[in-house]
SERO-4910 file (N, C-alpha, C, O; in steps of 0.05 Angstrom, whole numbers):
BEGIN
 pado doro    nc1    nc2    nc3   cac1   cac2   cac3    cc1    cc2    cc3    oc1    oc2    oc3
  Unk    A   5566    905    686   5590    898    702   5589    869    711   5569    856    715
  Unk    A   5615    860    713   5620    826    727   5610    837    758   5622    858    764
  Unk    A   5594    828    776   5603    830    801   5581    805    812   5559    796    805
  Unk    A   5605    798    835   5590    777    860   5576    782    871   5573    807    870
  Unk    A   5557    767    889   5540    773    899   5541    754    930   5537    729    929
  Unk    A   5547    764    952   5545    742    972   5531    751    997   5542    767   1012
  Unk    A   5507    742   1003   5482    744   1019   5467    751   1011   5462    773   1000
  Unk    A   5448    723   1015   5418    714    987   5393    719   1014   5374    704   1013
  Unk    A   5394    745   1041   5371    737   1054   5347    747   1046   5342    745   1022
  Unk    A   5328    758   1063   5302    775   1045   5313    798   1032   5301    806   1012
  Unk    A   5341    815   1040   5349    845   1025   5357    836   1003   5345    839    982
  Unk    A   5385    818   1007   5402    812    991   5392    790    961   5403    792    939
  Unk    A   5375    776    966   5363    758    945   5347    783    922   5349    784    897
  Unk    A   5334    798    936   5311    819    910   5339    840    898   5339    848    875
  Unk    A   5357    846    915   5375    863    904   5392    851    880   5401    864    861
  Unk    A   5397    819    886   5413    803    857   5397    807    834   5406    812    812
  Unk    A   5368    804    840   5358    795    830   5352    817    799   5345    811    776
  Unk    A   5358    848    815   5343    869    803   5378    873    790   5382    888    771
  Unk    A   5394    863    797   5429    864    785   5421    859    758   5422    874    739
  Unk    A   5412    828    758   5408    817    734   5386    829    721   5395    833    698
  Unk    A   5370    834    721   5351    845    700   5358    873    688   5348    883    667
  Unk    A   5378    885    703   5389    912    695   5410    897    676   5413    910    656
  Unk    A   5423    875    677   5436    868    654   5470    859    658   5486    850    642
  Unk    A   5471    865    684   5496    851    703   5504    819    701   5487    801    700
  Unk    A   5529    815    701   5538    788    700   5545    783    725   5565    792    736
  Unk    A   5524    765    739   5518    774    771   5526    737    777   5513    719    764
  Unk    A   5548    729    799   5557    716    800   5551    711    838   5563    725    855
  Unk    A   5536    695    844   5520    689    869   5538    668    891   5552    648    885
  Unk    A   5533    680    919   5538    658    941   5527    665    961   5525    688    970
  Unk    A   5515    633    974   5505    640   1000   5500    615   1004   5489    599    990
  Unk    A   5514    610   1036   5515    583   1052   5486    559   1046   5489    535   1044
  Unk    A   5457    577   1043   5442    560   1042   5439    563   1007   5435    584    994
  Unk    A   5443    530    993   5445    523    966   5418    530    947   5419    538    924
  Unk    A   5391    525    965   5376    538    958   5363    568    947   5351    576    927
  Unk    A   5372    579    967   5382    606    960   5385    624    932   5375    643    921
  Unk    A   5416    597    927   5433    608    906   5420    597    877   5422    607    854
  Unk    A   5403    571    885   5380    560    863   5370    580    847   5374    582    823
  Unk    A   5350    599    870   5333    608    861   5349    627    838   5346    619    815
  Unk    A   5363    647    841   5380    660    829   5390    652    808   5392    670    791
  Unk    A   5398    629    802   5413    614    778   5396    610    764   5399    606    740
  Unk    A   5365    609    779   5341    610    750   5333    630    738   5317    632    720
  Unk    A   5347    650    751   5343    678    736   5359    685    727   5359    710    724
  Unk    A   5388    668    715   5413    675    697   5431    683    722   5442    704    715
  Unk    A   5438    678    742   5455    682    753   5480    655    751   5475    635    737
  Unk    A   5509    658    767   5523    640    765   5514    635    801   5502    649    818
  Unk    A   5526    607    800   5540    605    824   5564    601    827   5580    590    813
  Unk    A   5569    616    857   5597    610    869   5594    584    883   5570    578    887
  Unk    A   5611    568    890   5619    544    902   5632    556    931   5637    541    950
  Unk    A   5638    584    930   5662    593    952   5660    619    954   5656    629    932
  Unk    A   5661    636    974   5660    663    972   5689    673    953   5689    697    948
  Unk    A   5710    659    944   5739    672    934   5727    669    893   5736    678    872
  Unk    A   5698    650    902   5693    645    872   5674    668    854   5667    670    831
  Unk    A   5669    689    889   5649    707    876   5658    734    872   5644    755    873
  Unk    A   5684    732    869   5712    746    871   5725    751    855   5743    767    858
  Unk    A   5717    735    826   5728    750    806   5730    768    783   5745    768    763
  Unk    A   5710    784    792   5701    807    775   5706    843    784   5726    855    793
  Unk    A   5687    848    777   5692    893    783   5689    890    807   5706    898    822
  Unk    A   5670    878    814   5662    881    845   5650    868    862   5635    854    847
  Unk    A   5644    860    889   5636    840    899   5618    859    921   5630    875    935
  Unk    A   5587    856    923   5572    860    943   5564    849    957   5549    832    949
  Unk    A   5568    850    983   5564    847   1011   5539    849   1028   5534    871   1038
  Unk    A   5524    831   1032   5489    842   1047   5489    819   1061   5480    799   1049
  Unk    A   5499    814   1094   5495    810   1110   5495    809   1138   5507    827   1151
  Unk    A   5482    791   1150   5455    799   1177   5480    824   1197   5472    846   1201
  Unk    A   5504    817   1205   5530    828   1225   5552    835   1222   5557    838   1198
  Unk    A   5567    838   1235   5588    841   1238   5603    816   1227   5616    811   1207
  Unk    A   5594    799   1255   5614    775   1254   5606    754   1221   5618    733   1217
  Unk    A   5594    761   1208   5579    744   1183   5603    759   1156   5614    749   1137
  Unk    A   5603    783   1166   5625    805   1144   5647    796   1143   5658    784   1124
  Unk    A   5657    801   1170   5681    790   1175   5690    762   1173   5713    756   1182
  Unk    A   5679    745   1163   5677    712   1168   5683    716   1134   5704    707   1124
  Unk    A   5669    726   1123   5678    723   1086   5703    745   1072   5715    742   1050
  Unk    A   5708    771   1096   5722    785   1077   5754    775   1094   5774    778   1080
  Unk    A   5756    765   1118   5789    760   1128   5788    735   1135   5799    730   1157
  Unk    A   5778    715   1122   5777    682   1131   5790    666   1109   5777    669   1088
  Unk    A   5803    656   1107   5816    634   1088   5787    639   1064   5763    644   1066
  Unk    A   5808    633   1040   5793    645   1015   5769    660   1017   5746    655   1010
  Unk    A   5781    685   1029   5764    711   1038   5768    728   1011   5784    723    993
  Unk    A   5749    750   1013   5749    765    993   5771    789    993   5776    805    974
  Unk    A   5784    788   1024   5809    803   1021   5828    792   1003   5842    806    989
  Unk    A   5827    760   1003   5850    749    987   5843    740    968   5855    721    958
  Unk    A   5817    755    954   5815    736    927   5802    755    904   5800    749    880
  Unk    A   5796    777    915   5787    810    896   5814    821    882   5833    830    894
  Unk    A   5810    817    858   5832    827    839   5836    851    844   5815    864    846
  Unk    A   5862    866    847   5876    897    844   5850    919    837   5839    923    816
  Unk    A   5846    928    858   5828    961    849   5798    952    840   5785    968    827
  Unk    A   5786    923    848   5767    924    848   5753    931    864   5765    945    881
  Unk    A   5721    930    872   5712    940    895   5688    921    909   5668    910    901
  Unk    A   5704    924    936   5683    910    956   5662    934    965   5669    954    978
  Unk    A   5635    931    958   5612    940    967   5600    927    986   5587    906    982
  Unk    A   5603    938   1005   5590    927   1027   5558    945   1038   5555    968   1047
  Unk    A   5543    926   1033   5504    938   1041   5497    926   1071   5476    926   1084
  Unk    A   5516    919   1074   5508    905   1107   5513    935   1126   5528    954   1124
  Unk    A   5488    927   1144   5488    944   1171   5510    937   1191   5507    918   1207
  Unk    A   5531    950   1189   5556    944   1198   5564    967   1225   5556    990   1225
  Unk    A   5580    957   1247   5585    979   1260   5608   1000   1240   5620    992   1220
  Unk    A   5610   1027   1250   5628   1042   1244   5658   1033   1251   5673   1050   1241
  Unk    A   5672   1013   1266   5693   1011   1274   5691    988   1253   5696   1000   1232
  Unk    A   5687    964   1247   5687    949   1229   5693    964   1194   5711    961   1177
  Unk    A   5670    980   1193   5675    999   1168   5705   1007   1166   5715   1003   1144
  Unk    A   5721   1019   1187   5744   1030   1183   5762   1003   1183   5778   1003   1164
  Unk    A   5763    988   1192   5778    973   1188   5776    948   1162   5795    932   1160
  Unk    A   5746    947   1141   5751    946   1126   5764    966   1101   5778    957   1083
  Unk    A   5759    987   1103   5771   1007   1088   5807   1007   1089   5822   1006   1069
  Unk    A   5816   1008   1116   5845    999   1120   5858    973   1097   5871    976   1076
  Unk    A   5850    956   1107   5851    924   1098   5851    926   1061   5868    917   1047
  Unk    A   5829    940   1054   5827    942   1024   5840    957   1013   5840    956    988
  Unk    A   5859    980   1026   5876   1001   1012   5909    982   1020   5928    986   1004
  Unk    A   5913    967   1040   5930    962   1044   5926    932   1017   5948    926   1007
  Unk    A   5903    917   1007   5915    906    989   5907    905    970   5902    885    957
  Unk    A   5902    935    963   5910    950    933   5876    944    923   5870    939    899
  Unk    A   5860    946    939   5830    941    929   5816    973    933   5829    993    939
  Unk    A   5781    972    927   5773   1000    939   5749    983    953   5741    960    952
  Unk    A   5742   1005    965   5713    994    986   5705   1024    992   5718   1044    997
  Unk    A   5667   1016    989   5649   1032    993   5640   1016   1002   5639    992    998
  Unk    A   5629   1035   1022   5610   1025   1040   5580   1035   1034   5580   1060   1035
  Unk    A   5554   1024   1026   5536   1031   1016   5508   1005   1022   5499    985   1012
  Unk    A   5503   1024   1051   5476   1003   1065   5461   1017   1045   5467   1029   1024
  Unk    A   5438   1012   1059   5412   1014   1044   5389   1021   1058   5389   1015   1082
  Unk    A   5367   1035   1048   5342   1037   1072   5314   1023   1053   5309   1026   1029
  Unk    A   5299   1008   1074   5275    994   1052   5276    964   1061   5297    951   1065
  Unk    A   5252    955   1064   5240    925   1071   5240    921   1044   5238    934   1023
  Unk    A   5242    891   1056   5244    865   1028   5233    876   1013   5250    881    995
  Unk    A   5208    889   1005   5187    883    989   5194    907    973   5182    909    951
  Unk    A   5211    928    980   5227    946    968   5252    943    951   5258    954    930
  Unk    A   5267    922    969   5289    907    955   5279    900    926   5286    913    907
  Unk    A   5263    879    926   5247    864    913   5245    889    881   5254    888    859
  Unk    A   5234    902    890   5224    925    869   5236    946    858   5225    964    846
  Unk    A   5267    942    865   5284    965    862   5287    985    874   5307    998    871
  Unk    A   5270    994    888   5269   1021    906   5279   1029    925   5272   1048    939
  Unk    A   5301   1014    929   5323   1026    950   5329   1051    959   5344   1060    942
  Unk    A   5326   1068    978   5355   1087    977   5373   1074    987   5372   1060   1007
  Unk    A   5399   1081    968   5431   1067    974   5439   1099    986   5433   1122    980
  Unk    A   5456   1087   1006   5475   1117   1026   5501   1102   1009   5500   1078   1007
  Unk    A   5520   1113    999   5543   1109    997   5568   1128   1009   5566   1152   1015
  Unk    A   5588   1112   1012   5620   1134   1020   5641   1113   1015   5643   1089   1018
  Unk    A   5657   1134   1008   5674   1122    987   5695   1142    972   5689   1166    973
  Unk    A   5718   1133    959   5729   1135    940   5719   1155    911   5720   1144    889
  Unk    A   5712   1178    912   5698   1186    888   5705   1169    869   5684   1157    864
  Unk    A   5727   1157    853   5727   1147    831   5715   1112    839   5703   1102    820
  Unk    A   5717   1096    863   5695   1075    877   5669   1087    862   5662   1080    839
  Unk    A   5656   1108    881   5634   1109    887   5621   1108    854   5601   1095    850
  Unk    A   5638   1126    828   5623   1127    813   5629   1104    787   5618   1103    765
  Unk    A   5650   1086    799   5651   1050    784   5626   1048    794   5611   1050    775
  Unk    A   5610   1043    824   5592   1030    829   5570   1040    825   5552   1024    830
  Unk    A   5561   1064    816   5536   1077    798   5517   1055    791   5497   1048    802
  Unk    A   5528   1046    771   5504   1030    753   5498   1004    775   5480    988    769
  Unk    A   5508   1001    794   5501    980    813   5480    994    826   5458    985    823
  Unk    A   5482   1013    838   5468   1027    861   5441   1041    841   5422   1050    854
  Unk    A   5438   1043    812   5412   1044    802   5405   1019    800   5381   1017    801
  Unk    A   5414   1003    799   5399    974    785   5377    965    810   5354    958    808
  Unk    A   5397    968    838   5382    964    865   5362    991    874   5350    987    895
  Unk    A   5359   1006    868   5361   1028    885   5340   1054    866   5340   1052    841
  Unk    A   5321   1077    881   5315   1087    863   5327   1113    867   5326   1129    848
  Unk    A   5337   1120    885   5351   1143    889   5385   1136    913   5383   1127    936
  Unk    A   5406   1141    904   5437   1149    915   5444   1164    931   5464   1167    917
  Unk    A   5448   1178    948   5454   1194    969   5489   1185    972   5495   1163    980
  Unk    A   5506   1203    964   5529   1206    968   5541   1221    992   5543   1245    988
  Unk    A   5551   1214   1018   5548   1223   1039   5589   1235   1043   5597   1256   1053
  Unk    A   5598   1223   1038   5620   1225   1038   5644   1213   1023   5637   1196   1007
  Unk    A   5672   1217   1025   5692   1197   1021   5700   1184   1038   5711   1162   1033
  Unk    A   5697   1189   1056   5705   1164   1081   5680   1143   1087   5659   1153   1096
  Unk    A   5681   1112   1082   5663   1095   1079   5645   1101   1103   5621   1102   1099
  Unk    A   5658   1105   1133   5644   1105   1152   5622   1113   1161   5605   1106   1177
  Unk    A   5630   1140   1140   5602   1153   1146   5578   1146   1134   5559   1155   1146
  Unk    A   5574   1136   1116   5549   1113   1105   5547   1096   1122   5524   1087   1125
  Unk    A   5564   1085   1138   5547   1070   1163   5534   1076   1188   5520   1063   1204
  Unk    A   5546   1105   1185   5533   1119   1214   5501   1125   1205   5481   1117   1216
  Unk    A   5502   1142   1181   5480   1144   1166   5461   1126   1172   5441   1134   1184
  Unk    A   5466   1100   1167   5449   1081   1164   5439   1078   1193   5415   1082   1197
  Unk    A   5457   1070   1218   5451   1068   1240   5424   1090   1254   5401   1084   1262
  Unk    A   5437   1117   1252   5420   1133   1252   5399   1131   1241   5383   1122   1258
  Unk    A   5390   1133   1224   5367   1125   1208   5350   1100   1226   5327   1106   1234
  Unk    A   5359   1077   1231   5345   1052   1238   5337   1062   1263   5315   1054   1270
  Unk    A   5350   1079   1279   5354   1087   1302   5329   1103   1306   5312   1097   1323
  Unk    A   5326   1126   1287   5299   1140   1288   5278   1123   1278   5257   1130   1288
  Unk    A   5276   1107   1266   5253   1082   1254   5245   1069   1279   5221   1065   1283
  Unk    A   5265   1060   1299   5259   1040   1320   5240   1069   1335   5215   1067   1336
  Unk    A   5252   1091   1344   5238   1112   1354   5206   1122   1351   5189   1131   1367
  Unk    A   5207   1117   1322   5180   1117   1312   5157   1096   1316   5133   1102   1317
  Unk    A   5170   1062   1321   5157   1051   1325   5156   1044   1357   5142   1025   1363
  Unk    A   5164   1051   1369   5159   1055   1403   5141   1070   1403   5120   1062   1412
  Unk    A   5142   1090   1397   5115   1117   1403   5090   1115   1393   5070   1126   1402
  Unk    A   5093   1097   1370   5069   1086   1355   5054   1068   1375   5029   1068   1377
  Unk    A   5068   1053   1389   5067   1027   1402   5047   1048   1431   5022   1051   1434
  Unk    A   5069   1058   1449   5058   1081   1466   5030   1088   1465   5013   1083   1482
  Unk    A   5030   1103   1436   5001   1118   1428   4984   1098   1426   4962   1108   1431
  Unk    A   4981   1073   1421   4965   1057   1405   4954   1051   1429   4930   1052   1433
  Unk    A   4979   1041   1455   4965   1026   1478   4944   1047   1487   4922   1041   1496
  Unk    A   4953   1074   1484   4932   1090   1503   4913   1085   1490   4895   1082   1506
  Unk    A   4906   1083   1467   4885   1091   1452   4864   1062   1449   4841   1058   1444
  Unk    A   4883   1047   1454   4872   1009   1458   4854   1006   1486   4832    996   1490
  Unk    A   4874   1021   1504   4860   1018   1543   4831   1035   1540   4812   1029   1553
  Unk    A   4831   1057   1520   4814   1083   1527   4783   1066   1510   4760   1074   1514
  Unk    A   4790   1044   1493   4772   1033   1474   4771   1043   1444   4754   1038   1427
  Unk    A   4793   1059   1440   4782   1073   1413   4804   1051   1390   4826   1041   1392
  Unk    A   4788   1052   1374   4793   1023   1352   4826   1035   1344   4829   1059   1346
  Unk    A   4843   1023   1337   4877   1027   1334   4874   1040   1308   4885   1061   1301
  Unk    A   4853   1019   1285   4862   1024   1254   4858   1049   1245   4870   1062   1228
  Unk    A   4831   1057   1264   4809   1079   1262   4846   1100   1270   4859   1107   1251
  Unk    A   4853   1104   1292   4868   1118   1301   4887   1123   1275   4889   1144   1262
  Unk    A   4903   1098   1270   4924   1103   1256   4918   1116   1228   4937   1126   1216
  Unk    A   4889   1115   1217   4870   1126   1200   4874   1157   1201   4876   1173   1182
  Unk    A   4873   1163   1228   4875   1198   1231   4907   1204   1231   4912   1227   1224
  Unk    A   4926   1190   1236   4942   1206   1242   4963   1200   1219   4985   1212   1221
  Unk    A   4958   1184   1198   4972   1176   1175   4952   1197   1153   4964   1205   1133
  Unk    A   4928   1204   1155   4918   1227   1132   4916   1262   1153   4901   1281   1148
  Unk    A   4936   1257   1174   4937   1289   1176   4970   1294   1179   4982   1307   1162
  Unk    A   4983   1284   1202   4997   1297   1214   5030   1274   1204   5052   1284   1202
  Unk    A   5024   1244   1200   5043   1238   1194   5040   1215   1171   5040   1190   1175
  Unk    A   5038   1228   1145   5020   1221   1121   5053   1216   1106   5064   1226   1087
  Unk    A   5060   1196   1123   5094   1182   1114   5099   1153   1113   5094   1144   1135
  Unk    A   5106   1137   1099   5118   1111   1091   5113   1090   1120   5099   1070   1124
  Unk    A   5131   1109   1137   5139   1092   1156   5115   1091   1182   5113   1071   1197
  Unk    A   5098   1116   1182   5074   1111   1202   5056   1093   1195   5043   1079   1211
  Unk    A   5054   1095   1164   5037   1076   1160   5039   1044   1161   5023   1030   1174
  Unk    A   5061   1035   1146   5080   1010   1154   5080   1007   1176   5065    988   1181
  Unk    A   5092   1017   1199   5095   1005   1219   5077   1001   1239   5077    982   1255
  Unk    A   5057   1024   1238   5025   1034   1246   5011   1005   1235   4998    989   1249
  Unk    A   5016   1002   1211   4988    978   1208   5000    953   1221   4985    939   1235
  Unk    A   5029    944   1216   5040    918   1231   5032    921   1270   5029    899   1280
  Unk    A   5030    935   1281   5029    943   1307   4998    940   1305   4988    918   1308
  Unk    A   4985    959   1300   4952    961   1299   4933    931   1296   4910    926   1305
  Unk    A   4957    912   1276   4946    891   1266   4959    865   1282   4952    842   1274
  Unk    A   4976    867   1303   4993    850   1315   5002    838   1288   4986    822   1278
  Unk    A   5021    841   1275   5023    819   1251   5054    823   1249   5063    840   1233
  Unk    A   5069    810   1266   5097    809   1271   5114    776   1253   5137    766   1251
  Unk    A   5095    773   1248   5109    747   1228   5097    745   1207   5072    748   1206
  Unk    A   5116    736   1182   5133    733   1180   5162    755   1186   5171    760   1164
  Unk    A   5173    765   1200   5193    772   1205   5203    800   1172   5220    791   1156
  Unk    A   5197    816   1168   5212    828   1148   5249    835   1160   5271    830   1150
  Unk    A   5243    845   1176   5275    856   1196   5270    848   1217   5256    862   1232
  Unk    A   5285    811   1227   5266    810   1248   5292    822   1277   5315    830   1276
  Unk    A   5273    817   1299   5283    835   1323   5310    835   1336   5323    852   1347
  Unk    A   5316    803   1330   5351    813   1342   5375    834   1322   5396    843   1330
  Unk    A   5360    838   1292   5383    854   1272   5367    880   1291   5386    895   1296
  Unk    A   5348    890   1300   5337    918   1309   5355    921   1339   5368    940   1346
  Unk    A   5352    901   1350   5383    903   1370   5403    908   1372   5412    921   1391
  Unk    A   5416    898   1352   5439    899   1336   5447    929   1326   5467    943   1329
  Unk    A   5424    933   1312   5429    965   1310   5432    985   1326   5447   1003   1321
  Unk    A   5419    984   1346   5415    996   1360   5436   1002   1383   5442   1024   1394
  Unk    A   5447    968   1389   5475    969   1398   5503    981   1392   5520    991   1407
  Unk    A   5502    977   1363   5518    993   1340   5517   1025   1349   5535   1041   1356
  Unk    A   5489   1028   1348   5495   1063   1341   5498   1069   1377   5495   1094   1380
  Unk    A   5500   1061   1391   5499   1075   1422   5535   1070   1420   5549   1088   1430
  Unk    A   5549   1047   1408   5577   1048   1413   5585   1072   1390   5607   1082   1394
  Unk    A   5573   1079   1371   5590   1099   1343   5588   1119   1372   5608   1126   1384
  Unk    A   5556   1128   1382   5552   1151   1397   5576   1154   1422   5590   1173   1425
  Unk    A   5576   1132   1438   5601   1131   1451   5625   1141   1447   5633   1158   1464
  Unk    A   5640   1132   1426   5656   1133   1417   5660   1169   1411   5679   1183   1417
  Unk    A   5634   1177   1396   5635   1211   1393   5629   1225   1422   5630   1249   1422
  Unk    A   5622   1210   1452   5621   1219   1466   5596   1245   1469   5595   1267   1480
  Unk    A   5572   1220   1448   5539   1234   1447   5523   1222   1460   5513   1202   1452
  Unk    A   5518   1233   1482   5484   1215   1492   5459   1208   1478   5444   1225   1468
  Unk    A   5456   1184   1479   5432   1185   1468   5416   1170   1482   5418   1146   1482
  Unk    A   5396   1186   1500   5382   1166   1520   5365   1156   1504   5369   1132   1508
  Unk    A   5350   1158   1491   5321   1142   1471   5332   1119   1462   5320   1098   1460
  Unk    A   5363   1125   1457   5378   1097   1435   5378   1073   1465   5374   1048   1463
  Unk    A   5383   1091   1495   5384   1070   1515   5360   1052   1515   5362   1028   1520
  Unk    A   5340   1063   1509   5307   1057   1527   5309   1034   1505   5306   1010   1510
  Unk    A   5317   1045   1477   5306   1029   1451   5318    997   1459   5304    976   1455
  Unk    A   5349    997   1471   5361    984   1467   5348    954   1493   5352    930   1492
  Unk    A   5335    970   1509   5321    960   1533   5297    941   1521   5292    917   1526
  Unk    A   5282    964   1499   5264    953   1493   5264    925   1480   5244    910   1481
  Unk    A   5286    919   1467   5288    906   1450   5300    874   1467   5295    851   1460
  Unk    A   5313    882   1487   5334    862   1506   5303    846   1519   5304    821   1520
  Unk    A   5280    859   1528   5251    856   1538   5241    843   1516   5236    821   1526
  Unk    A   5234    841   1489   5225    826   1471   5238    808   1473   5228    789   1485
  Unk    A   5264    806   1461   5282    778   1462   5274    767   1487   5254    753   1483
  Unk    A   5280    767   1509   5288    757   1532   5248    741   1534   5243    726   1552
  Unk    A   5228    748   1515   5198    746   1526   5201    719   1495   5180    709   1486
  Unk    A   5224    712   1483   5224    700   1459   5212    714   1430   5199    704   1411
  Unk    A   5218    734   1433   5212    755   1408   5229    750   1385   5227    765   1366
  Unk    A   5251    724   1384   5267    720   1362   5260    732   1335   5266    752   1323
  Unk    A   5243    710   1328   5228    708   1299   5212    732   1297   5202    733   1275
  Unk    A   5208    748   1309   5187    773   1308   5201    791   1287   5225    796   1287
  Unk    A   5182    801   1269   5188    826   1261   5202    860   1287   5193    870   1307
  Unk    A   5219    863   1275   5233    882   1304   5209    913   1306   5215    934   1318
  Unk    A   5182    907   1291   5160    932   1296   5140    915   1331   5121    925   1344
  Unk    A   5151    893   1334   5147    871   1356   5146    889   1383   5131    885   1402
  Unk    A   5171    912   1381   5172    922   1409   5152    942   1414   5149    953   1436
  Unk    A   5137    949   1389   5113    967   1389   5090    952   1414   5075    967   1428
  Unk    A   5089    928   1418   5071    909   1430   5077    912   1462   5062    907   1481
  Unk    A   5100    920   1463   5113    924   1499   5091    939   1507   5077    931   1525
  Unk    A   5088    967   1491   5062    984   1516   5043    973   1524   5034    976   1547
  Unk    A   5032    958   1504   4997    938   1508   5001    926   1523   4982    926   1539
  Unk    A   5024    907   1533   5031    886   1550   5030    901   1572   5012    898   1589
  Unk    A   5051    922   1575   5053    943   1602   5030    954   1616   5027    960   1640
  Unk    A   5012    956   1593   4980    971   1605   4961    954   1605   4937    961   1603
  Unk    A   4971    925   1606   4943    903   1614   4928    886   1602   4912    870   1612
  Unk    A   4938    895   1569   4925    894   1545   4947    858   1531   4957    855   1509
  Unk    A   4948    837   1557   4956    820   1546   4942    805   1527   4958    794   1512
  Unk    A   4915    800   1520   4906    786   1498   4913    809   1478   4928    797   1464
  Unk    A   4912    826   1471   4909    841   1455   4939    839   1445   4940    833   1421
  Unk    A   4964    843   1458   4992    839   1455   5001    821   1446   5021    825   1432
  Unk    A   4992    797   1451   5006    771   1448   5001    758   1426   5011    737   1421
***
């Protein structure tokens, strides 16, 4: 397939990249020129313009917000005004659900399709194809964008026809990840104050009880203080988090854990946690229980 490509960050760069080796005529943009370098040495084009990465099947979307989405798809030579009839905007950005609907509106009113289709997986997943892609969409969208969502991805999860719900998906999901790594953080301090070694710990509870991707990942970044380089760093874990308490709002669902998370994270930033990997707020308990060299 012809399709664009616009946001080259740690997701978005391994995902062009696996476009093109699957055999895609993969047509690149992203503000920093560098970026778009690297890509053009691996047979990519460059765009000069986001309306230039616009003229093919489809144009994918992977970036950091809201306001970053919206800046390329309704801004002077936006991709609202420059995606030919019934092509499709794929958007992989962690997007709120009210943005989702209102790109979905926008693209039927001018005669385009849009799926919405985040993703779950650190760079180093990107990188390797192993994505899961959530999509929603258009059945006849969702299955133009097939061969996109294998090239990135090693397994598809089709959640609905309405885009939105692939973004709630997603939210949720980050939502329980941030969950996981607070309690990790929790457990670790007790187990740091009491003297018993973290790795040794995370040793027992990754070969009995939670022998999963994510205890271990986020268990060894926490265990190991090793919050930089940044994979997802902490203000996008904010962000999410912010997102899913307004979708929950909005459905009129409490979610007190999503409050604490959202606390947690406002406490990192506010201590200069920018650049931190967002597994950073795992470090709050050690701090809380005394364990400042150990935290910092």
């Amino acid at each position: 397939m012809k399709v664009g490509f616009i946001g080259l960050g740690h997701m978005g760069a391994g995902m062009a990249a696996n476009l093109l080796k699957a055999g895609h005529d993969v047509t690149v943009y992203n503000r920093t020129r560098t970026k778009v370098e690297a890509l053009v040495a691996q047979g990519a084009k460059a765009a000069a313009s986001v309306s230039d990465a616009c003229s093919g099947d489809a144009v994918i979307t992977m970036l950091a917000n809201d306001d970053a989405v919206e800046s390329v798809v309704f801004s002077d030579s936006s991709i609202i005004g420059s995606l030919l009839a019934a092509a499709i905007h794929i958007s992989s950005s962690t997007i709120s659900v009210a943005l989702s609907e209102r790109l979905e509106a926008a693209h039927a009113k001018a005669g385009q399709r849009f799926v919405a289709a985040p993703v779950f997986g650190r760079p180093d997943v990107a990188a390797a194809g192993q994505l899961f892609v959530v999509a929603a969409g258009a059945p006849d969208a969702v299955k133009a964008a097939a061969p996109l969502f294998d090239a990135i991805g090693k397994r598809t999860f089709i959640v609905s026809e309405t885009p939105k719900a692939a973004n709630l998906v997603k939210l949720s999901g980050n939502f329980l990840l941030a969950s996981v790594i607070e309690s990790l953080g929790e457990a670790m301090a007790l187990m740091g104050k009491a003297g018993i070694d973290r790795r040794q710990y995370l040793d027992i509870l990754t070969s009995t009880l939670f022998d999963v991707p994510v205890y271990k990942t986020y268990g060894g970044l926490i265990a190991d203080g090793q919050f930089e380089p940044a994979g997802f760093a902490a203000p996008l874990g904010h962000k999410d988090i912010r997102l899913t308490l307004a979708a929950a709002e909005d459905l009129r669902v409490p979610l007190p854990l999503a409050s604490l998370l959202r606390d947690r994270f406002l406490t990192l930033l506010a201590h200069g946690g920018d650049t931190l990997d967002w597994s950073a707020i795992g470090r709050l308990a050690a701090k809380d229980a005394g364990e400042v060299e150990r935290a910092c």
